[in-house]
TITIZA-880794 format. One record per atom (N, C-alpha, C, O, CB): residue number from 1; residue in three letters; x, y, z. Coordinates in pm, whole numbers. Glycine has a CB too. Layout:
BEGIN
NUM:ALA:X:Y:Z
...
***
This chain:
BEGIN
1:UNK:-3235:-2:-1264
1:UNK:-3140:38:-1163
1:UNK:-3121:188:-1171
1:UNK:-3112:248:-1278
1:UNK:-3006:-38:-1179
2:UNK:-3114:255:-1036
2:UNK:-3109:350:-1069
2:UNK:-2894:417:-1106
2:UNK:-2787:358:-1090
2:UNK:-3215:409:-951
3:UNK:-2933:573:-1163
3:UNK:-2801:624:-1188
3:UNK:-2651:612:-1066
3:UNK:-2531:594:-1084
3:UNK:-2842:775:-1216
4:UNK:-2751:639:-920
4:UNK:-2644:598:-832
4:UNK:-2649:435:-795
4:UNK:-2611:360:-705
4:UNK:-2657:687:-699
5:UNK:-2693:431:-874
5:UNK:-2642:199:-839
5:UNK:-2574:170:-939
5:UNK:-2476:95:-935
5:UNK:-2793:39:-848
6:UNK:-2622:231:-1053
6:UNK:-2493:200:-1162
6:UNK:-2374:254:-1136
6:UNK:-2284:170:-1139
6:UNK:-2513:248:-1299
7:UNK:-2331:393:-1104
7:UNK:-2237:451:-1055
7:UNK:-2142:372:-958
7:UNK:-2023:344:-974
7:UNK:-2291:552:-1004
8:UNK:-2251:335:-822
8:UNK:-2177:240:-689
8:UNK:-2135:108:-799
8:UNK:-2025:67:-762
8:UNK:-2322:176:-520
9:UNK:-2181:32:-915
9:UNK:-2148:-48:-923
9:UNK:-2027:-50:-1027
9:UNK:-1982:-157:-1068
9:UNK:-2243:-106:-928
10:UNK:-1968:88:-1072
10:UNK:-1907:46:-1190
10:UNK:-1737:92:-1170
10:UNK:-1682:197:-1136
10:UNK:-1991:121:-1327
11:UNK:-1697:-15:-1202
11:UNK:-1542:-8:-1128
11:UNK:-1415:94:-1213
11:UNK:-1294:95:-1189
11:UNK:-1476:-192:-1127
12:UNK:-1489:174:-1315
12:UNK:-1408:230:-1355
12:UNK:-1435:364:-1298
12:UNK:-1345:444:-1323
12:UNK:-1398:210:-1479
13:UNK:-1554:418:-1214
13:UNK:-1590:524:-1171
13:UNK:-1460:515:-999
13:UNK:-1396:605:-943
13:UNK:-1789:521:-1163
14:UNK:-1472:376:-970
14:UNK:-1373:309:-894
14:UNK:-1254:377:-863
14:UNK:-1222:453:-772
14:UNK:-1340:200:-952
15:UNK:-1188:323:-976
15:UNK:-1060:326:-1082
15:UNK:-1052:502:-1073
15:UNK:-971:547:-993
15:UNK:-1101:243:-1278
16:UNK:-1133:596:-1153
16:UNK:-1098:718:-1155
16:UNK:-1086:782:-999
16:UNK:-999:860:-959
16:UNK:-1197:785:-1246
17:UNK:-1202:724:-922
17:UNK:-1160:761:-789
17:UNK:-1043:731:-710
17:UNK:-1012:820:-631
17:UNK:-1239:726:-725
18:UNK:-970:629:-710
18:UNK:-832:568:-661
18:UNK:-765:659:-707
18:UNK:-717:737:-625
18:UNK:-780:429:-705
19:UNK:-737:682:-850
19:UNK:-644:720:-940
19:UNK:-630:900:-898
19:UNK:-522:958:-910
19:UNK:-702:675:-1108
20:UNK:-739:962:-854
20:UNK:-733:1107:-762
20:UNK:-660:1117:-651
20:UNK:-589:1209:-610
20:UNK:-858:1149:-708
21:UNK:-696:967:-589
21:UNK:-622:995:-463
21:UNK:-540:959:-441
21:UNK:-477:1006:-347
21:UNK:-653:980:-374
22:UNK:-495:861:-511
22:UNK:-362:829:-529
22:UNK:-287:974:-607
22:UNK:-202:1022:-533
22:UNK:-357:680:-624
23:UNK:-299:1029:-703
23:UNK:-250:1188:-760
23:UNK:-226:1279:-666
23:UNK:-125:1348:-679
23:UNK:-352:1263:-847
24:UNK:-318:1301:-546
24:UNK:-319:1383:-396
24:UNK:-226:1345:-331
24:UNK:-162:1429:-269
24:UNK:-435:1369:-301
25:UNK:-191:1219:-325
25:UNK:-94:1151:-232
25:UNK:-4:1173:-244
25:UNK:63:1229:-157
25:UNK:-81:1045:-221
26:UNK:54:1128:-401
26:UNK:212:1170:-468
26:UNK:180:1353:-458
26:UNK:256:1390:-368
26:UNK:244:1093:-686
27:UNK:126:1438:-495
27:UNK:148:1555:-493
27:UNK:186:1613:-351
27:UNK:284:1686:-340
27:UNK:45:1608:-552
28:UNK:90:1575:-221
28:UNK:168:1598:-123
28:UNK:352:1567:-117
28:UNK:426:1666:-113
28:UNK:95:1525:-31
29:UNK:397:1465:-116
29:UNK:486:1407:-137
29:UNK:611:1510:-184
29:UNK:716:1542:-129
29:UNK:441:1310:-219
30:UNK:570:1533:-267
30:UNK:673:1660:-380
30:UNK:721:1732:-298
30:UNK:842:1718:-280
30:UNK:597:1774:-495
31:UNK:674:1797:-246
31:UNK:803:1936:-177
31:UNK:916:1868:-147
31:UNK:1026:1906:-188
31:UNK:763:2028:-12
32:UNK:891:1721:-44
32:UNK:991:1696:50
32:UNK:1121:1616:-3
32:UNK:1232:1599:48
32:UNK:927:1623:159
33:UNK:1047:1559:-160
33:UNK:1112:1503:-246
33:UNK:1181:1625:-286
33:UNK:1297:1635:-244
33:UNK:1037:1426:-342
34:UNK:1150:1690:-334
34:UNK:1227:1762:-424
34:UNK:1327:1841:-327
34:UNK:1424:1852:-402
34:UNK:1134:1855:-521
35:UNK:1349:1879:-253
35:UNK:1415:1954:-159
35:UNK:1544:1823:-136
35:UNK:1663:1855:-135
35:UNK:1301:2006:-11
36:UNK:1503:1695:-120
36:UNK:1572:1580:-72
36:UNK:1671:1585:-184
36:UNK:1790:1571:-154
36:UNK:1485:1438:-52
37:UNK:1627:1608:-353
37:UNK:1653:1589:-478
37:UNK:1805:1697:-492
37:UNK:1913:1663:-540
37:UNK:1506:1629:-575
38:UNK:1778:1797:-448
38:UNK:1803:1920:-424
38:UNK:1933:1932:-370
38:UNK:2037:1971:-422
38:UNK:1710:1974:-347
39:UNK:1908:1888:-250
39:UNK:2023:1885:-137
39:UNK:2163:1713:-230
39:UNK:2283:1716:-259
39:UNK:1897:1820:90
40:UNK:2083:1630:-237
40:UNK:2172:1554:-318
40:UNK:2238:1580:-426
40:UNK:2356:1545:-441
40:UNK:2125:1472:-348
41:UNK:2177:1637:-504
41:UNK:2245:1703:-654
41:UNK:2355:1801:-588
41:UNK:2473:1778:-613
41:UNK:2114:1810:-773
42:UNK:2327:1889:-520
42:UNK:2427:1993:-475
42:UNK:2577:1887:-410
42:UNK:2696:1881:-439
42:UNK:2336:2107:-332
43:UNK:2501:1827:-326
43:UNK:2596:1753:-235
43:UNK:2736:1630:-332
43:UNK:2850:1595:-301
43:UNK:2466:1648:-123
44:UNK:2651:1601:-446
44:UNK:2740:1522:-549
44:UNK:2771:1608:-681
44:UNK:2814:1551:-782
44:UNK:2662:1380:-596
45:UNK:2750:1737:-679
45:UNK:2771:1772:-846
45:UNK:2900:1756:-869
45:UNK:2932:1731:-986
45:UNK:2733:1926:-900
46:UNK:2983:1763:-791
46:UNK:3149:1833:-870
46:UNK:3197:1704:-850
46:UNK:3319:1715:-861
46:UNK:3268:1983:-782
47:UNK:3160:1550:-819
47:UNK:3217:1448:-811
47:UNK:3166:1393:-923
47:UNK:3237:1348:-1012
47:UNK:3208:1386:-698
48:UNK:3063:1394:-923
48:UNK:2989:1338:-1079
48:UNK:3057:1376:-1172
48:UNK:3103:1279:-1231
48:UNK:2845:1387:-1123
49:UNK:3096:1493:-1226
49:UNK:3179:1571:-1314
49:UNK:3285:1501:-1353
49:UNK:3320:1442:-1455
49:UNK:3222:1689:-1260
50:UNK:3346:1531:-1200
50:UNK:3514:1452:-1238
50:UNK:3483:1294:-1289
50:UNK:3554:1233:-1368
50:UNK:3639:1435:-1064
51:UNK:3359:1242:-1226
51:UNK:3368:1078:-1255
51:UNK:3365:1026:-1433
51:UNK:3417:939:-1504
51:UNK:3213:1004:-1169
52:UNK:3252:1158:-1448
52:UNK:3240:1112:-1619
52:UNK:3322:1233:-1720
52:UNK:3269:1248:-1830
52:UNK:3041:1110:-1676
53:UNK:3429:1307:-1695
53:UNK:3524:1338:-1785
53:UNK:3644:1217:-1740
53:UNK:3731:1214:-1827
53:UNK:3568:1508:-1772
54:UNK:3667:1136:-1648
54:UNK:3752:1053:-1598
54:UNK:3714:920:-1707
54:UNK:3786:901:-1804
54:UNK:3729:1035:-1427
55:UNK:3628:857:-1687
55:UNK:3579:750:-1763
55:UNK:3532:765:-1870
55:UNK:3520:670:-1947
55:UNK:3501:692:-1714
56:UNK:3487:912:-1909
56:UNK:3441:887:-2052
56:UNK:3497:807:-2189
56:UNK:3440:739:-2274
56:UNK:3431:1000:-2089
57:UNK:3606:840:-2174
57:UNK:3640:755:-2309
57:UNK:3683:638:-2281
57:UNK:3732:573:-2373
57:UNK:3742:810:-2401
58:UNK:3678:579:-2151
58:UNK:3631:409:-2157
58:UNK:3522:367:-2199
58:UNK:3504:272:-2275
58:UNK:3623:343:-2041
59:UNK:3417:457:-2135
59:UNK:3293:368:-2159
59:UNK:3278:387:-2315
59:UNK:3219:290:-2362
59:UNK:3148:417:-2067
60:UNK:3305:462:-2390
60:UNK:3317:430:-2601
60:UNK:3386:341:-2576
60:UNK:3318:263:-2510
60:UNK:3400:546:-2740
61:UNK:3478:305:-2588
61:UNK:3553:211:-2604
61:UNK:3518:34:-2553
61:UNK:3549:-71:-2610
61:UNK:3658:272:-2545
62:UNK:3440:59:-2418
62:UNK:3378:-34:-2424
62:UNK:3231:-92:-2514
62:UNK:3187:-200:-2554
62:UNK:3376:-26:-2320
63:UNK:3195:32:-2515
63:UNK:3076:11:-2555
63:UNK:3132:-10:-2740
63:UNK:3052:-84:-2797
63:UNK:2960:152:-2498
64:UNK:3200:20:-2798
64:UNK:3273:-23:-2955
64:UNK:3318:-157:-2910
64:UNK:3262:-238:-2984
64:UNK:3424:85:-3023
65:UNK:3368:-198:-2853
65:UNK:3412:-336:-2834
65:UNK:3321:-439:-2823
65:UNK:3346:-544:-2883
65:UNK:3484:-346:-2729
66:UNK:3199:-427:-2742
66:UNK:3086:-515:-2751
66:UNK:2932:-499:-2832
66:UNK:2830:-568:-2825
66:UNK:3063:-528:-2624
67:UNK:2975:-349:-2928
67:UNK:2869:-334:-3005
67:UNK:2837:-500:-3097
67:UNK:2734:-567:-3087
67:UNK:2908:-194:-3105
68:UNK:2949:-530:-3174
68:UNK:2951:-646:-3284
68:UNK:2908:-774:-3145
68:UNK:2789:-803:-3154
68:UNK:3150:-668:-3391
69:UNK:2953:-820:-3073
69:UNK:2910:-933:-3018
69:UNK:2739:-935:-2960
69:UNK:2661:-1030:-2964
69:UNK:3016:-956:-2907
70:UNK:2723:-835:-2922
70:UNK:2539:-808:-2898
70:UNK:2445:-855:-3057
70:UNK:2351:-929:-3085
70:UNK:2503:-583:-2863
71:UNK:2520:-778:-3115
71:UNK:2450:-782:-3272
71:UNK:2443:-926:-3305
71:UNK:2342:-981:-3348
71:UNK:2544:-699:-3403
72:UNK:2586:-999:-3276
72:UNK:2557:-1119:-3358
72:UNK:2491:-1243:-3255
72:UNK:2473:-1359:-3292
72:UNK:2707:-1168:-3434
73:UNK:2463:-1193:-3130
73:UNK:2396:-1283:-3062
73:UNK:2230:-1277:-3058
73:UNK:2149:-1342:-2991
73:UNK:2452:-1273:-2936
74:UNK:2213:-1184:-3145
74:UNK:2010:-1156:-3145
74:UNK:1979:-1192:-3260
74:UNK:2030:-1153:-3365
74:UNK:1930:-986:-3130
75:UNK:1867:-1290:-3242
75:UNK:1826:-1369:-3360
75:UNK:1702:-1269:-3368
75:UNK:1645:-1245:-3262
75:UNK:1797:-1552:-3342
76:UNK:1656:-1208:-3486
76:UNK:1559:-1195:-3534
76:UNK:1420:-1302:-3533
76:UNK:1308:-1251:-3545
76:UNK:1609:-1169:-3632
77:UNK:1433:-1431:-3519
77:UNK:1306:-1496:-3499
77:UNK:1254:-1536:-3403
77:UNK:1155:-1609:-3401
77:UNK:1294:-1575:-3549
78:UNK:1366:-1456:-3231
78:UNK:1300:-1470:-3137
78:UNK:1245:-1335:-3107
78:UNK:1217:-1312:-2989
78:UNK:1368:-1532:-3043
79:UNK:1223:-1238:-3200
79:UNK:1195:-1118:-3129
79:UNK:1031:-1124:-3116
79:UNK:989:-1073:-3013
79:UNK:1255:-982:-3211
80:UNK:943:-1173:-3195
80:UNK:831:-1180:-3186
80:UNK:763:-1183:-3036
80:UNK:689:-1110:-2969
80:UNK:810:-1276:-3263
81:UNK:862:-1366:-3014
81:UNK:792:-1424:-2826
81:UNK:836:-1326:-2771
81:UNK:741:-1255:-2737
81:UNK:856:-1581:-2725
82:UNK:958:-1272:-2734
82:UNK:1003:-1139:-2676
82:UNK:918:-1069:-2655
82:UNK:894:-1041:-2538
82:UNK:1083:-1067:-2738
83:UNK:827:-1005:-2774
83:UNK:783:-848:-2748
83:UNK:645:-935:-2650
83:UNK:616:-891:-2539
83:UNK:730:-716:-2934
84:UNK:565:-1069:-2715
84:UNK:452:-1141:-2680
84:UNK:467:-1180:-2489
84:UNK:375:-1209:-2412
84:UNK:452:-1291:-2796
85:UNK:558:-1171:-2470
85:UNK:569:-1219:-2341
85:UNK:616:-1050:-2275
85:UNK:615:-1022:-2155
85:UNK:694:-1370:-2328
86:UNK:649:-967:-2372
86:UNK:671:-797:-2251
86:UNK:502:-753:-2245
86:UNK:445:-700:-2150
86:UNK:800:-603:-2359
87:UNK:446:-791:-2369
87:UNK:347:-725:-2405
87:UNK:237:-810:-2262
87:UNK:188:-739:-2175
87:UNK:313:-747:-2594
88:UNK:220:-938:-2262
88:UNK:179:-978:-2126
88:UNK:235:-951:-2039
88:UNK:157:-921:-1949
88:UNK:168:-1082:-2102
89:UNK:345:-942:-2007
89:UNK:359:-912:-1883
89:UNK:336:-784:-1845
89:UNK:301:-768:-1728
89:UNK:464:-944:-1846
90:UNK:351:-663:-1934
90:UNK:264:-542:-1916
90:UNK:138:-493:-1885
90:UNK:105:-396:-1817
90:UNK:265:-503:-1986
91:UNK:37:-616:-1979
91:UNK:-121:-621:-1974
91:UNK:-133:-658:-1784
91:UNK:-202:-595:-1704
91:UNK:-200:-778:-2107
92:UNK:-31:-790:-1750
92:UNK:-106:-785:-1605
92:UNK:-41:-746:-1536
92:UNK:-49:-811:-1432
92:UNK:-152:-888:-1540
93:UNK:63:-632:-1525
93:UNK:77:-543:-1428
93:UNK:-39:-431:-1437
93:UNK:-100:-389:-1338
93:UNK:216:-488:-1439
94:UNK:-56:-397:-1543
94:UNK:-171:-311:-1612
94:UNK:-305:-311:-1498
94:UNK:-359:-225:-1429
94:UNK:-220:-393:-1779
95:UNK:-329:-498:-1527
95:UNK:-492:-499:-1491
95:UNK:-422:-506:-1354
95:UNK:-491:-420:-1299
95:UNK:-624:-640:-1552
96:UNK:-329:-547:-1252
96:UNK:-313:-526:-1131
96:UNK:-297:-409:-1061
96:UNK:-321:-395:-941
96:UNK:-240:-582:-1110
97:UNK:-249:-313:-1148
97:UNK:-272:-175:-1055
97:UNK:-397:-115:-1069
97:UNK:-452:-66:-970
97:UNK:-174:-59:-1086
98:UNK:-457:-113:-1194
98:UNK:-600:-76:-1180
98:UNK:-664:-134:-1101
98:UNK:-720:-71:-1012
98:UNK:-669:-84:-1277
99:UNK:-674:-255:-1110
99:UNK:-769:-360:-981
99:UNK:-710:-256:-838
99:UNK:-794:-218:-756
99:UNK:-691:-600:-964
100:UNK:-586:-225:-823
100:UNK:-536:-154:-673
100:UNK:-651:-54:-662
100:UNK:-724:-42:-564
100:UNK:-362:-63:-671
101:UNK:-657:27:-796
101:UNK:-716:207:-815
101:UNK:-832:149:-801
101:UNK:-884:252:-760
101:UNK:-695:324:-974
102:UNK:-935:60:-800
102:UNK:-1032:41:-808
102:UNK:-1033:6:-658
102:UNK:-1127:58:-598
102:UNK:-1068:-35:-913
103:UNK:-954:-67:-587
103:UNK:-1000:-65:-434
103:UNK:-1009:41:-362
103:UNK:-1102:78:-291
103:UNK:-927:-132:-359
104:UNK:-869:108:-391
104:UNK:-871:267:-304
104:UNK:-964:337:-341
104:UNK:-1003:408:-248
104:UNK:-753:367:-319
105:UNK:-1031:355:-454
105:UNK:-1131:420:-519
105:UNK:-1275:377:-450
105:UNK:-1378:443:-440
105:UNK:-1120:386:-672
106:UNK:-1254:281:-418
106:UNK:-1386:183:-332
106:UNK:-1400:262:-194
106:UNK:-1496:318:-141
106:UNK:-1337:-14:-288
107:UNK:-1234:239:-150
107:UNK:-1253:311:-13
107:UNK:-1266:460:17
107:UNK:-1301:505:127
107:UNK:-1151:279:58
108:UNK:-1235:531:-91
108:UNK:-1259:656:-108
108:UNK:-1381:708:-114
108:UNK:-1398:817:-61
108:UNK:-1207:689:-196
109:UNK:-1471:653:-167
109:UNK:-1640:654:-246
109:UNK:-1694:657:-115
109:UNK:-1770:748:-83
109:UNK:-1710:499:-359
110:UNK:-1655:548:-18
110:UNK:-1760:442:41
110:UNK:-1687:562:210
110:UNK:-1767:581:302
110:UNK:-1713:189:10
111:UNK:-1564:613:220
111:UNK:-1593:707:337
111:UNK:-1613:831:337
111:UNK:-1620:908:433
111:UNK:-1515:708:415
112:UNK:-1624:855:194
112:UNK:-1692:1030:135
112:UNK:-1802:1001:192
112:UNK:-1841:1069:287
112:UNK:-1720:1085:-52
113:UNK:-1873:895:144
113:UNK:-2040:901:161
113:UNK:-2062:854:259
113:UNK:-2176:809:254
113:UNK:-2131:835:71
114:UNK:-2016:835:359
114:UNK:-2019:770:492
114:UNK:-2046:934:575
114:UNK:-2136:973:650
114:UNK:-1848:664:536
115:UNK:-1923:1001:519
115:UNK:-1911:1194:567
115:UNK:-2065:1280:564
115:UNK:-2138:1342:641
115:UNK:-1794:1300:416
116:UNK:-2056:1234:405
116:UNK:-2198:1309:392
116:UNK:-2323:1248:421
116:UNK:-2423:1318:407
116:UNK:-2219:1351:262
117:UNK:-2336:1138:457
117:UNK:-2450:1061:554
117:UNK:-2442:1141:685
117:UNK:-2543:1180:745
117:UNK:-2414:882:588
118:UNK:-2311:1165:728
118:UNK:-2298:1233:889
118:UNK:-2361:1336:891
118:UNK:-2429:1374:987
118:UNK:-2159:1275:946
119:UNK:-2344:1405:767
119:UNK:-2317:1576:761
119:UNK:-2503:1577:721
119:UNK:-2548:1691:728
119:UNK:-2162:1659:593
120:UNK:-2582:1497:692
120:UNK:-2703:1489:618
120:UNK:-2754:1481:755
120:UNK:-2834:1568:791
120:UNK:-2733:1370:498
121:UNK:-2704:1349:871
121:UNK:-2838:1349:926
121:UNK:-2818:1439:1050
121:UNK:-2904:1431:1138
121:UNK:-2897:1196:960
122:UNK:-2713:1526:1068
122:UNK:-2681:1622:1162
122:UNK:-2774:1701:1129
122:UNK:-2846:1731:1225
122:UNK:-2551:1678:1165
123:UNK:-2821:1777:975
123:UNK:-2891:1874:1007
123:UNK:-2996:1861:1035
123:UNK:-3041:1752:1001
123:UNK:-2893:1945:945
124:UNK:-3115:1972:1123
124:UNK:-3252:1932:1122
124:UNK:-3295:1931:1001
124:UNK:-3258:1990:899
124:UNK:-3334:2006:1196
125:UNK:-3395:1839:1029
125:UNK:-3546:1831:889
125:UNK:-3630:1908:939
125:UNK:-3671:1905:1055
125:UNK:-3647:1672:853
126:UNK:-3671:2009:823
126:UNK:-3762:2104:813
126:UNK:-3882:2077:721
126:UNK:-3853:2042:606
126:UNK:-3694:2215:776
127:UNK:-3991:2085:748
127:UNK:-4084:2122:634
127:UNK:-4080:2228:547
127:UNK:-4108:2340:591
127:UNK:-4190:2135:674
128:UNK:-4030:2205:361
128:UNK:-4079:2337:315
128:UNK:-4159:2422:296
128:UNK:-4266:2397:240
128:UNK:-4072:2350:262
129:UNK:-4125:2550:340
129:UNK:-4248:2638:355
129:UNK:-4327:2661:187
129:UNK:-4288:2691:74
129:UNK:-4189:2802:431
130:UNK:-4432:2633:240
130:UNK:-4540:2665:137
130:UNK:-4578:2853:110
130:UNK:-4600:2957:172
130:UNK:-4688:2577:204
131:UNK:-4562:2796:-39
131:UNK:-4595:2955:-120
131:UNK:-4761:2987:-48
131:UNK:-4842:2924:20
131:UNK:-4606:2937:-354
132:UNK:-4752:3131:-112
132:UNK:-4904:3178:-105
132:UNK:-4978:3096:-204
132:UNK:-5088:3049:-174
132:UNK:-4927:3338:-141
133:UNK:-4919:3075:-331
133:UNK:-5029:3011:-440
133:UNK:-5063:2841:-386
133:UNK:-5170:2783:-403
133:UNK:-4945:3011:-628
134:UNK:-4950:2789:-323
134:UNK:-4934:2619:-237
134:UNK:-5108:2648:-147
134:UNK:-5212:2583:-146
134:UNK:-4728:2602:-69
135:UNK:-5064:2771:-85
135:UNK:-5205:2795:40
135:UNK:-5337:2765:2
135:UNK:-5417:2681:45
135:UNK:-5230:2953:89
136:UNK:-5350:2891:-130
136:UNK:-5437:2908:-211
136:UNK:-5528:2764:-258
136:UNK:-5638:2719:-227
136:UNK:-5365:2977:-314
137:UNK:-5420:2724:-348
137:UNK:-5511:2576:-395
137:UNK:-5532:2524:-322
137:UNK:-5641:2470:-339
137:UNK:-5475:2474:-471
138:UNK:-5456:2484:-169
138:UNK:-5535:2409:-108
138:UNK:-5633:2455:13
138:UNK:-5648:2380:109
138:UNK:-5457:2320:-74
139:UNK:-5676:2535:9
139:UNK:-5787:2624:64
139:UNK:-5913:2636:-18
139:UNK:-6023:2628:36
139:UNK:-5736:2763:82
140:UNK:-5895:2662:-201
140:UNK:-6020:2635:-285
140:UNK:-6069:2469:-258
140:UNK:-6189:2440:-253
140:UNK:-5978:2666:-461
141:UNK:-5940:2351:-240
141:UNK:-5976:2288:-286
141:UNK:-6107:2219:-116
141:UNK:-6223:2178:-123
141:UNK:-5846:2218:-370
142:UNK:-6021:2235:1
142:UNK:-6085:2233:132
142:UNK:-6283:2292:132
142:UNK:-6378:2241:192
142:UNK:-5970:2350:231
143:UNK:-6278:2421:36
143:UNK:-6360:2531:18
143:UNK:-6316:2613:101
143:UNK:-6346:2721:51
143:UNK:-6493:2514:30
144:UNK:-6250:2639:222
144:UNK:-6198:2744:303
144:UNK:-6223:2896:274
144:UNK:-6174:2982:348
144:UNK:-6065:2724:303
***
């Protein structure tokens, strides 16, 4: 097989392609976010302020009050299945967004090269011009 069939066939070349354009996508994105980010922070700072010098020393106080009842409700011999069932459920969100990066990456590949098929058979085909030495040999070899 050749290097571009292994390439078309291998889904992590896929995967890195999605994963660009998906990066292009969110980076467009940014200015309008951040300006949005911007205007909100300004628009709530001096209420936020008052909210958490207002409540602060409830939330210690709550949070001292239900430290001991959390503690004594976690058993140590379920933490194992716990982490075994985050740890799967991580792996297949995992393989599900890659499987995503690998489609967009598909569709990315497959209308680049669709572009440069356009852009290929737009130009004329030329014969390359032959050197003097190209002439040569084949003039000894004619006898010319």
């Amino acid at each position: 097989m050749t290097l571009a069939g292994n390439l078309r066939d291998n889904k992590a070349v896929y995967t890195v392609a999605g994963a660009g354009d998906f990066a292009v996508e969110k980076l467009r994105e940014m200015p309008e976010q951040m300006t949005r980010a911007r205007e909100v922070a300004e628009k709530y700072q001096g209420e936020v302020r008052e909210t958490v010098y207002r409540y602060g020393g409830q939330f210690r106080e709550t949070v001292e009050r239900y430290r001991g009842e959390v503690q004594g409700r976690v058993d140590a011999k379920e933490l194992p299945g716990a982490a075994v069932a985050y740890a799967t459920t991580f792996g297949n969100r995992a393989a599900e967004f890659i499987d995503e990066l690998a489609e967009r990456g598909r569709k990315v590949v497959h209308r680049e090269a669709a572009e440069v098929a356009e852009i290929t058979e737009a130009k004329p085909r030329t014969a390359p011009k032959r050197t003097t030495a190209q002439r040569r040999t084949t003039a000894k070899k004619t006898g010319s």
